[in-house]
C-alpha positions as CSV (number, residue, x, y, z in Angstrom):
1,X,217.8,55.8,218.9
2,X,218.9,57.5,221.8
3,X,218.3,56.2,225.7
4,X,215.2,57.7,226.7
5,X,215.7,58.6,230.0
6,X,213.8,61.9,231.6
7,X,211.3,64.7,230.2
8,X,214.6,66.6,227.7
9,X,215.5,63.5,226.0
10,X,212.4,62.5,225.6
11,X,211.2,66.3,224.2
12,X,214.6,65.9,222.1
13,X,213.9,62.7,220.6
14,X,210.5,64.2,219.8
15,X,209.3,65.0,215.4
16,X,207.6,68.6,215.5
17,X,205.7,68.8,213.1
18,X,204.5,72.8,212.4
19,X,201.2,73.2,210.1
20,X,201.4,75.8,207.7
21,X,199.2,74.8,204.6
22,X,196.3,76.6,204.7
23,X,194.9,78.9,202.2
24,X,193.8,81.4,204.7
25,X,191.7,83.1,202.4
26,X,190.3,85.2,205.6
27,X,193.9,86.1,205.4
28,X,194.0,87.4,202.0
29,X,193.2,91.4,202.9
30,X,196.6,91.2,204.5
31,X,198.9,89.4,201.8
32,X,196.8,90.4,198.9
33,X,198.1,86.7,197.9
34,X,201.5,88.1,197.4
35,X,203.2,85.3,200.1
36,X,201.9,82.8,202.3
37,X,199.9,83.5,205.3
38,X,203.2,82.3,207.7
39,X,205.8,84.4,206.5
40,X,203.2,87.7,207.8
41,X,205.4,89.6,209.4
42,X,204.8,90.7,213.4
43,X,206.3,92.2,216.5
44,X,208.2,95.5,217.4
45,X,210.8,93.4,215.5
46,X,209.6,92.2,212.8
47,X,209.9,88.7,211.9
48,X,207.1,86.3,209.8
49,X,205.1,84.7,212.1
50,X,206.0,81.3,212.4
51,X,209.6,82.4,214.0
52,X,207.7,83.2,216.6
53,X,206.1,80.1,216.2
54,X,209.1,77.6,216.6
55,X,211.0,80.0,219.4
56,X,209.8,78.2,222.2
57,X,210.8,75.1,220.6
58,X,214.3,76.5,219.9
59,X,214.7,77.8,223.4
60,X,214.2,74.3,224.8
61,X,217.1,72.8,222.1
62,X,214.9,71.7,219.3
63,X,216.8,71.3,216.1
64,X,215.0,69.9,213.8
65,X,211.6,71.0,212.5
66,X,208.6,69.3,210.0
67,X,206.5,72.2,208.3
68,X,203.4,70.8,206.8
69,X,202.8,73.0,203.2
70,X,200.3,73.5,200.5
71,X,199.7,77.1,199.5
72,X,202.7,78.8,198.4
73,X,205.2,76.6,199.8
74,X,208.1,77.3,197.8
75,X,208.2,80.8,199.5
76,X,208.9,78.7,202.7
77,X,211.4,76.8,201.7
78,X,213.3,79.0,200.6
79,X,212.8,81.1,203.5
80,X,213.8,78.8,205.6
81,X,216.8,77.3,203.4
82,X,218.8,80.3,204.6
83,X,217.3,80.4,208.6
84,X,219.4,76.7,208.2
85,X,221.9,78.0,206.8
86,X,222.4,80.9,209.7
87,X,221.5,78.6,212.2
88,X,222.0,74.6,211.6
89,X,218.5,74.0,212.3
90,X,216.9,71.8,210.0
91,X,213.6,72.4,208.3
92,X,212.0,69.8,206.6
93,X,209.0,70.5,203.8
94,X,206.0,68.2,203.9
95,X,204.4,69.7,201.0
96,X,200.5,68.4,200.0
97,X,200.1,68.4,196.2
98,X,198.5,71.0,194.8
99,X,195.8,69.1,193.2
100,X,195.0,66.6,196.3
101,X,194.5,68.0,200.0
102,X,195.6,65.4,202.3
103,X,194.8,67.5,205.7
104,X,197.1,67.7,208.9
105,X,196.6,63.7,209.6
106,X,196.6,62.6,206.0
107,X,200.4,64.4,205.4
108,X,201.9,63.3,208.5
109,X,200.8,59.1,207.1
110,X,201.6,60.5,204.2
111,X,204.9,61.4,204.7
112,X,205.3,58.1,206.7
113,X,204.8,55.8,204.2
114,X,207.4,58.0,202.2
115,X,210.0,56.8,205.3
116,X,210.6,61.2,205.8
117,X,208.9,61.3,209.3
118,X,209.4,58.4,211.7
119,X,206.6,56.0,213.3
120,X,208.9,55.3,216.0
121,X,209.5,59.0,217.4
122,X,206.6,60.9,219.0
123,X,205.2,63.7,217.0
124,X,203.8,67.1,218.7
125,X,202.1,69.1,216.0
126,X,201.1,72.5,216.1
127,X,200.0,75.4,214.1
128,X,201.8,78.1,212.4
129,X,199.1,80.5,213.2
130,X,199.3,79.9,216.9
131,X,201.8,82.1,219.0
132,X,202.1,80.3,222.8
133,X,204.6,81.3,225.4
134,X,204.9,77.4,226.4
135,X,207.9,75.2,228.2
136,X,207.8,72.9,225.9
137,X,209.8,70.4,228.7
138,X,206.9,71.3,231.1
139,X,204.5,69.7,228.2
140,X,207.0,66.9,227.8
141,X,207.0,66.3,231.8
142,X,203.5,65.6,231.4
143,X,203.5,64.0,228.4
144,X,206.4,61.7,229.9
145,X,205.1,61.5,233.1
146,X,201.5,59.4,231.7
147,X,203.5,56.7,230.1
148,X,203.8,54.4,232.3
149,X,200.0,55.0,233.6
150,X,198.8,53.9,229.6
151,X,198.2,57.7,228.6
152,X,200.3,58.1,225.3
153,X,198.7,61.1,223.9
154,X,198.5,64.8,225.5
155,X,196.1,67.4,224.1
156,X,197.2,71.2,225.3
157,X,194.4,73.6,226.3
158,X,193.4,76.4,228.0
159,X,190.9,77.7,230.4
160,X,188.2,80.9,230.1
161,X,184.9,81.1,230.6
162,X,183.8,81.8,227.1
163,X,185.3,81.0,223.7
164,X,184.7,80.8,220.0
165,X,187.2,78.0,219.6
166,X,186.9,74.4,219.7
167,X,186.5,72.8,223.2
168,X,187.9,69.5,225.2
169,X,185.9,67.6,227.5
170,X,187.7,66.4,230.1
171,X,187.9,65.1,233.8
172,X,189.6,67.9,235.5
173,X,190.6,65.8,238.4
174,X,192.1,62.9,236.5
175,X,192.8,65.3,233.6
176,X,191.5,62.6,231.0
177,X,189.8,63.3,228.1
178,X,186.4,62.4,226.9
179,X,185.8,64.2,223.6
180,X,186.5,67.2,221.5
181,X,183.5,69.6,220.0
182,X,184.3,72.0,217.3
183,X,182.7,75.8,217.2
184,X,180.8,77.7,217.6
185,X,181.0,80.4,220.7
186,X,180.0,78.5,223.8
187,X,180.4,79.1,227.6
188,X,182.2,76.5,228.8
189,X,181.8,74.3,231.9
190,X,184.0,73.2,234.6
191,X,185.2,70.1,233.1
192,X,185.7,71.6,229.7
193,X,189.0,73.7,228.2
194,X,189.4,75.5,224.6
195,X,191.8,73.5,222.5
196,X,194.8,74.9,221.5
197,X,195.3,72.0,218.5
198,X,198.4,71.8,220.1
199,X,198.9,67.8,220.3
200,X,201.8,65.4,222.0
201,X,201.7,61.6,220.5
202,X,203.9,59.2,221.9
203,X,205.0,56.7,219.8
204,X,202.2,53.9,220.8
205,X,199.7,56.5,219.0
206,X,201.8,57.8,216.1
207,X,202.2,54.0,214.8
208,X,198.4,54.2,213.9
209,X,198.6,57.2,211.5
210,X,199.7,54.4,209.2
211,X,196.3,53.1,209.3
212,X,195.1,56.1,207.7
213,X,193.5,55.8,204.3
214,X,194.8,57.6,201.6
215,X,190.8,57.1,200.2
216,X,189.9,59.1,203.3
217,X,192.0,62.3,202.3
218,X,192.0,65.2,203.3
219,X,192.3,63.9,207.2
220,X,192.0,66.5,209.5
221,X,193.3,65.7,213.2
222,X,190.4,67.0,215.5
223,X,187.6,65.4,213.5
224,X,189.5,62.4,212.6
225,X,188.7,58.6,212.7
226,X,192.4,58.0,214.0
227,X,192.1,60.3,217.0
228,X,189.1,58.9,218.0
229,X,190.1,55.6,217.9
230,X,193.9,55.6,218.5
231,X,194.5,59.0,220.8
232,X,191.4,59.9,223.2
233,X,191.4,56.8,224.7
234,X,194.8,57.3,226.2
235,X,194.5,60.9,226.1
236,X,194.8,63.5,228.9
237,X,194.6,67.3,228.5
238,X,196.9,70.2,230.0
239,X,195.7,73.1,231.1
240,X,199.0,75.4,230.7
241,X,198.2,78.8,228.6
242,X,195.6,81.2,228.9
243,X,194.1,82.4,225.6
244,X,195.4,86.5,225.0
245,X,198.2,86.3,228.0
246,X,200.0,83.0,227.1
247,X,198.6,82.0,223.6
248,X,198.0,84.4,220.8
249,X,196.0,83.5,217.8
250,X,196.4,84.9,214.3
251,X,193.4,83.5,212.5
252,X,191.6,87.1,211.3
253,X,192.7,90.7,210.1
254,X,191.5,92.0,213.1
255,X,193.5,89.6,215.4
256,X,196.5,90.6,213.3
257,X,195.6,94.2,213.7
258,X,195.4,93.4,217.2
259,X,198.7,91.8,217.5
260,X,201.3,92.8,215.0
261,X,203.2,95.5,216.9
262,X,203.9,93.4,220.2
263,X,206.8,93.0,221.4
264,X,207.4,89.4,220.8
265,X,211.3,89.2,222.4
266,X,210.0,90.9,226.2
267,X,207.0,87.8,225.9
268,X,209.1,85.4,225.0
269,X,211.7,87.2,228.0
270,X,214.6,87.3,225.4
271,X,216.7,89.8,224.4
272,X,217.7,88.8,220.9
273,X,216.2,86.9,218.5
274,X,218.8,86.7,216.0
275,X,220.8,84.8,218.7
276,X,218.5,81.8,217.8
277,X,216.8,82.4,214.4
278,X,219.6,84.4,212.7
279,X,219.6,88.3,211.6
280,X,216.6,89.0,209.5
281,X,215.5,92.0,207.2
282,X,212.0,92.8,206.4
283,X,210.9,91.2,203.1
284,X,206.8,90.5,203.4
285,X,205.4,93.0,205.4
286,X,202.2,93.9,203.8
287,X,201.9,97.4,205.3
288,X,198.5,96.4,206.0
289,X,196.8,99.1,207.4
């Protein structure tokens, strides 16, 4: 392993795991279950939606991704069997069986036990569905930057004075959290932020996804025993992206409606895509209309 020695080699030496096993049935006017819910294609350019996904990621040197799977997934990975062969990035499946949902938590201890993802690395997981413009070194500065003060856990959110979307309770001054409450649409108060799902886990947390049960499948990560336990304790939040400027979600045909024609390189300020993800033709746009 690497000396760890500043915010980029710790972001380097960092698993990132990307969750893209849903069933999205709200999804299904869109695909007509033709291909899975990630591979919707968006922007002026159009590219499936989880490129725009991993960009950030890529822009900061990432090299090597985890993409949690369940519906579909063979779509996936062959998709991105030839983005590694364009690029040299490396995507790995984590692929539920079909028969047994394990849930975000459950695939990452999963997968564990199987020796594929590490419980010596940190882990930042996020969603495939979720389009942030995010430094992901600014995260890891933070992230990095509570070590040594016993936080080993960083939960990513964002303020607005009313949301839909699940909320952290935090201490705005010490930035610690308290709790996390799902749904519904709520006003939120001054020491409360939506959550973006988007979690950092140093390794001192990710050990204990091995105490995860495989009798307590499917293990989400919000409403899990393991992040209560093992990550808000030693969790602070980030207030860094502001829901519709920074952070896009893609959760409803309306919000895809919404979103599908922006121009993805000018908010990511890049002029060429295929300088990090390869060249790409269209093969799953739905010409939803």
């Amino acid at each position: 392993m690497p000396a760890i020695n500043s915010p980029r080699d710790y972001f380097l030496n960092t698993q990132i795991v990307v969750h893209a096993g849903g069933l999205s049935e709200r999804w299904f006017p869109i695909t007509q279950g033709k291909f899975p819910k990630p591979l919707t294609e968006i922007g002026k350019k159009l590219r499936p939606m989880i490129h725009w996904t991993v960009l950030p990621y890529i822009l900061a040197g990432a090299k090597k991704f985890y993409l949690t799977l369940w519906h579909q997934p063979e779509a996936i990975v062959d998709h991105f069997k030839e983005i590694s062969k364009q690029t040299g990035i490396e995507f790995v499946p984590l692929i539920e069986p079909e028969n047994k949902r394990m849930g975000r938590a459950g695939v990452i201890k999963h997968y564990m036990d199987q020796g594929v993802v590490s419980s010596k690395q940190p882990i930042l997981s996020i969603n495939s569905d979720d389009i942030v413009k995010v430094n992901p070194i600014e995260l890891a500065k933070f992230q990095f930057g509570g070590l040594d003060k016993g936080f080993f856990a960083t939960v990513m959110g964002s303020s607005m004075e009313v949301s839909q979307y699940g909320r952290i309770k935090y201490n705005p001054k010490t930035n610690v959290v308290n709790s996390f409450i799902e749904k519904p649409e709520f006003r939120l108060t001054d020491s409360e932020l939506v959550n973006t799902g988007i979690f950092y886990f140093d390794t001192e947390v990710v050990k204990h996804f091995l105490d995860i049960k495989e009798s307590e499948f499917p293990v989400d990560i919000e409403r899990s025993k393991f992040l209560q336990e093992h990550a808000v304790p030693v969790m602070r939040a980030l207030d860094l992206v502001t829901l519709g400027k920074t952070w896009f979600v893609l959760n409803t045909p309306d919000q895809f409606k919404k979103l599908r024609d922006l121009d993805y390189e000018k908010f990511f300020e890049i002029t060429n895509i295929e300088r990090y993800l390869g060249p790409y033709s269209s093969k799953f746009n739905s010409h939803y209309k």
